[in-house]
C-alpha positions as MATLAB code, in Angstrom:
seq = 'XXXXXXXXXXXXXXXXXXXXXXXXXXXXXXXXXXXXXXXXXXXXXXXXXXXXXXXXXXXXXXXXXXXXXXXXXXXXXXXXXXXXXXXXXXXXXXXXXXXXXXXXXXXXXXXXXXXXXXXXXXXXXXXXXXXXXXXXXXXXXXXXXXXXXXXXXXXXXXXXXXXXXXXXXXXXXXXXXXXXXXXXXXXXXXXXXXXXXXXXXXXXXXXXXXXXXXXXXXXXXXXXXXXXXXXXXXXXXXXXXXXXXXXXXXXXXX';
ca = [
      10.471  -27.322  -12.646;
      11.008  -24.974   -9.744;
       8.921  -23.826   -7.838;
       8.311  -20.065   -7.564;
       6.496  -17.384   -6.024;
       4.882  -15.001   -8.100;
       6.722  -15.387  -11.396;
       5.476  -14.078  -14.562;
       2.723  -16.376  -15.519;
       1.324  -15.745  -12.136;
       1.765  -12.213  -12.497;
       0.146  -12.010  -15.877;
      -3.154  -14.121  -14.976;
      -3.094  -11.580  -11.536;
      -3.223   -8.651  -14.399;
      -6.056  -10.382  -16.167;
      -8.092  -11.532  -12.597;
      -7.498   -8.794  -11.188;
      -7.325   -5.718  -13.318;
      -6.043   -2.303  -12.352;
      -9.411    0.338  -11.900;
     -11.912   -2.355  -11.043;
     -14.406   -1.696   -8.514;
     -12.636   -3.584   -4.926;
     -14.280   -2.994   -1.549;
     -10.819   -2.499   -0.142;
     -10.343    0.961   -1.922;
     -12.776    3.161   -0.670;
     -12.055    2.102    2.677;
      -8.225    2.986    2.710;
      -8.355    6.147    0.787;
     -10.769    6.935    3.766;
      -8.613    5.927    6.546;
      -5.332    7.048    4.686;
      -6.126   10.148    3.274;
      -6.956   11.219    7.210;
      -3.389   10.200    7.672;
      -1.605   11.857    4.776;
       2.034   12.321    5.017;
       4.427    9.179    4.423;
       2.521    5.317    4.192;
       3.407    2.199    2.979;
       1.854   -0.845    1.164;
       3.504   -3.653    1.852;
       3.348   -6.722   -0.540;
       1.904   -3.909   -3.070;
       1.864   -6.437   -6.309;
       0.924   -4.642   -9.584;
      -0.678   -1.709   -8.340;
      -4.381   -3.042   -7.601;
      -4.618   -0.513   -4.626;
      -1.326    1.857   -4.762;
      -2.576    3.091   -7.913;
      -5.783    4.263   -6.693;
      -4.643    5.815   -3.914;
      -2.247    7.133   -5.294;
      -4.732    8.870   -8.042;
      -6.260    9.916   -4.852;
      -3.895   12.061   -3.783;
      -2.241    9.957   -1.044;
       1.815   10.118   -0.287;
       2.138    5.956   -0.369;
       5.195    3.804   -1.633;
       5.345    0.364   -2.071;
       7.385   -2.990   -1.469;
       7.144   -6.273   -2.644;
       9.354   -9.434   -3.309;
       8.463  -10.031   -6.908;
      10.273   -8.520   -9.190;
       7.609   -9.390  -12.140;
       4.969   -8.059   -9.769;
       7.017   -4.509   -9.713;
       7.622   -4.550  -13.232;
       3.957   -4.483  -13.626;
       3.458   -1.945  -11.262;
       5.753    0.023  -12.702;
       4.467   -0.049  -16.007;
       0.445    1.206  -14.778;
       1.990    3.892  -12.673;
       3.905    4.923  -15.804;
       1.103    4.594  -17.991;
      -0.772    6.726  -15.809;
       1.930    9.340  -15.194;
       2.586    8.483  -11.420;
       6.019    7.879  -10.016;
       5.777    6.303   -6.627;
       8.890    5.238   -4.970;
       8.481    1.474   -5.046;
      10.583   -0.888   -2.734;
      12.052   -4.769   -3.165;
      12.103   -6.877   -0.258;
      10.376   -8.799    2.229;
       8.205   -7.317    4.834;
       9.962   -9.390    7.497;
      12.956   -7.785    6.986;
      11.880   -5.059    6.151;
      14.799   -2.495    6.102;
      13.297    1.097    4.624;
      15.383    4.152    5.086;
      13.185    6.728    7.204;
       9.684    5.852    8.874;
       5.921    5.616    8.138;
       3.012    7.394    9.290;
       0.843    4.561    8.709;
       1.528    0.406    7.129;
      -1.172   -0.995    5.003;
      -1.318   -5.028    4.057;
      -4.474   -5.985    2.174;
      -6.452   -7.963    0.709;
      -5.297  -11.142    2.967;
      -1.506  -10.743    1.777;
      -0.541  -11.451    5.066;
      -1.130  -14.523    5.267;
       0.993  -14.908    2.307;
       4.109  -15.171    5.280;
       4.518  -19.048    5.804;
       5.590  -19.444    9.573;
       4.177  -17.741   12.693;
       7.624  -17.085   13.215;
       7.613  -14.727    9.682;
       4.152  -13.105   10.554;
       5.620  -11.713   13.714;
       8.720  -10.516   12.520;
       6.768   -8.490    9.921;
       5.083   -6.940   12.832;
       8.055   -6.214   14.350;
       9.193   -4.511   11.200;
       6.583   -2.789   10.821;
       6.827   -1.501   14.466;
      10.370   -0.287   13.802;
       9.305    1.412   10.226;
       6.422    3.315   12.213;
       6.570    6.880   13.429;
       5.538    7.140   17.232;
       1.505    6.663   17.115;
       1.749    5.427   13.847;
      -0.830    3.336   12.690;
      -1.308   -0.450   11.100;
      -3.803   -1.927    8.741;
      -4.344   -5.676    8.197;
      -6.859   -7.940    6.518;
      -7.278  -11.326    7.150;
      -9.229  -14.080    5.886;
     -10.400  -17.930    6.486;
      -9.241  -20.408    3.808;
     -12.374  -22.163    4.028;
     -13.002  -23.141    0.449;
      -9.772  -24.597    0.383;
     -10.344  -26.684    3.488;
     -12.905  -28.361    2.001;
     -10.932  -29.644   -1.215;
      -8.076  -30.727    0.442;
      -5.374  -33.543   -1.650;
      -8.215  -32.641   -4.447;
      -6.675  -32.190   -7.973;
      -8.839  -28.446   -8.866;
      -8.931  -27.171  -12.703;
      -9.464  -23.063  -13.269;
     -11.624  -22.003  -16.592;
      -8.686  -21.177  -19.045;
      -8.087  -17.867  -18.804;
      -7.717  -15.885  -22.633;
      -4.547  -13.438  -22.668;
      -4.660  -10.628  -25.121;
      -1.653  -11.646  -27.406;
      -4.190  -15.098  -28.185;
      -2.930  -17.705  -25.700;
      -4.300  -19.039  -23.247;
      -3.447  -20.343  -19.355;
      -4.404  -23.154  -17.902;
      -4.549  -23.611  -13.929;
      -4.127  -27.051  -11.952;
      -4.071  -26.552   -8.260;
      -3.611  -28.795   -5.256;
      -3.608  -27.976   -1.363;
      -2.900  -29.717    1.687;
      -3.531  -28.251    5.167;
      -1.354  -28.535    8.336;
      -4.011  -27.993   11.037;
      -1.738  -27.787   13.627;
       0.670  -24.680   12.461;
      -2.741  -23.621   10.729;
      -1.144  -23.678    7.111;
      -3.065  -24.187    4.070;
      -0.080  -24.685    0.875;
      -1.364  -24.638   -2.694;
       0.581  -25.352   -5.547;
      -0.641  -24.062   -8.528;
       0.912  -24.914  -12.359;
       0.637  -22.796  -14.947;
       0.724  -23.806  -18.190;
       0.368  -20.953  -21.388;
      -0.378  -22.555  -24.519;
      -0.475  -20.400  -28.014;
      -1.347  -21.932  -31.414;
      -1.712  -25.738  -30.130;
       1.773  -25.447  -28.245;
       2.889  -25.340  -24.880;
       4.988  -22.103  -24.652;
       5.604  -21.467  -20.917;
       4.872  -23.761  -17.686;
       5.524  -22.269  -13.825;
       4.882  -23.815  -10.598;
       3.969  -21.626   -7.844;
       3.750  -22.261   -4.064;
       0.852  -20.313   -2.160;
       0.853  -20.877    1.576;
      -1.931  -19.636    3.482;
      -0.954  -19.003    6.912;
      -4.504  -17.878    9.094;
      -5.298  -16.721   12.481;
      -8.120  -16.601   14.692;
      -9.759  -13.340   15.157;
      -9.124  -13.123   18.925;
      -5.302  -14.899   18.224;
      -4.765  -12.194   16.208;
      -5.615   -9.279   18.409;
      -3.625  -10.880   21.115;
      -0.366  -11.248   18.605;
      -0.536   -7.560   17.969;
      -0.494   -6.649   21.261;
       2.088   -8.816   22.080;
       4.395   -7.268   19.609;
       3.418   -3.226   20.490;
       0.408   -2.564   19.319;
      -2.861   -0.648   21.058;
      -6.288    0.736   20.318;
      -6.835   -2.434   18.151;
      -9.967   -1.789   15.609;
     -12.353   -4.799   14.163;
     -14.420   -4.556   11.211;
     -15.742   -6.695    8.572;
     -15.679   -6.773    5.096;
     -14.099   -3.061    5.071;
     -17.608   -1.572    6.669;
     -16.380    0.620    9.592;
     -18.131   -0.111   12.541;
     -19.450   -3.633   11.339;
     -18.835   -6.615   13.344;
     -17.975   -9.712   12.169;
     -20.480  -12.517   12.490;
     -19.222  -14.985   10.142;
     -16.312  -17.184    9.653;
     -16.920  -16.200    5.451;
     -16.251  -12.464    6.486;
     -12.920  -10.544    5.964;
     -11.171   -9.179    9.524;
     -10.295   -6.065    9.012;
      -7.503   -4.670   11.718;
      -6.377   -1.038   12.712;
      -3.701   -1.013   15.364;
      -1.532    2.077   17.092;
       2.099    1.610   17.953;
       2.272    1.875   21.228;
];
């Protein structure tokens, strides 16, 4: 079995775990910072819609890219059912290659850390620094893998997870951590079983690449950013105290 990225099994339990007009702390906090904006933004590794769609609905000019092309197909179909038509991108952020530039880059929800290598994580900055108007602004959370850290080489099982046409998906997962390039890789099988029979199996690969908080700052700096903003767990003006919080960056191109 090969393994994959985010293939449809993956995508389908993401549309059932993480359903389109839920209640996410992320929202409210980038229809406030992007809506001051306005004019021409970009989500990058946008997925099914989780936050395009509601800031979209917001009134917000965004697009969106993203690698999977069962991720986009889902996307696709909300913004349809909902009668939006955003301009939505393949690719991969690292080489990221968008006709035109961007008033503002948004990567949430800890996608970032979705790039493997150091060496990937900076050339999405990079990108992102060529795909930015002058003054244009970043936005990227971050997070600690700390629950995985503590189950390391341990076999995990999810609660099944009930899909509407009557099957049902069941998760294994195993991770492994490579302190020293600060890498924690999870493989996760799928396996979708309707009517006593297996009907569909998928690996997927999840690295989790992290950085310290100070790291961090001094990475976006190094690759042309300024006026670098902290705050935790999408609360402007909050500082992080806790290694459980999520970093929330704001950066200017410089």
């Amino acid at each position: 079995m090969t393994l994959t990225a985010y293939g449809p099994l993956c995508t389908e339990v993401y549309e059932i775990t993480k359903p389109i007009g839920q209640d996410y702390p992320d929202i409210p906090y980038y229809i406030k910072h992007l809506s001051s904006i306005g004019r021409r933004i970009l989500e990058a590794m946008v997925g099914t819609g989780r936050l395009l769609i509601p800031l979209l609905e917001a009134g917000i000019n965004i697009e969106g890219i993203d690698t999977s092309p069962d991720m986009l197909a889902a996307c696709r179909k909300h913004c349809t059912d909902r009668n939006l038509n955003p301009v939505l991108h393949q690719g991969c952020v690292e080489n990221l290659d968008i006709s035109g530039r961007y008033n503002a880059i948004a990567v949430s929800f800890g996608s970032f850390m979705l790039l493997e290598k150091r060496t990937a994580a900076v050339a999405a900055l990079q990108a992102f620094a060529r795909h930015l108007e002058p003054q244009g602004r970043i936005f990227i959370d971050l997070e600690l893998p700390i629950e995985d850290f503590k189950t390391e080489n341990l076999v995990k099982q999810r609660s099944p997870i009930n899909c509407l046409d009557g099957s049902t998906i069941l998760l294994q997962f195993t991770s492994r951590i490579d302190w020293l390039n600060q890498l924690n890789t999870t493989v996760i099988r799928y396996e979708k079983w309707k009517e006593g029979k297996l009907v569909a199996t998928e690996l997927q690969n999840v690295p989790l690449h992290w950085f310290g908080r100070d790291e961090f700052i001094m990475c976006l700096r190094e690759n042309g950013y300024k006026d670098i903003i902290l705050c935790a767990n999408y609360t402007d003006g909050l500082e992080p105290t806790s290694y459980k919080d999520t970093l929330c960056f704001s950066a200017v191109l410089a």
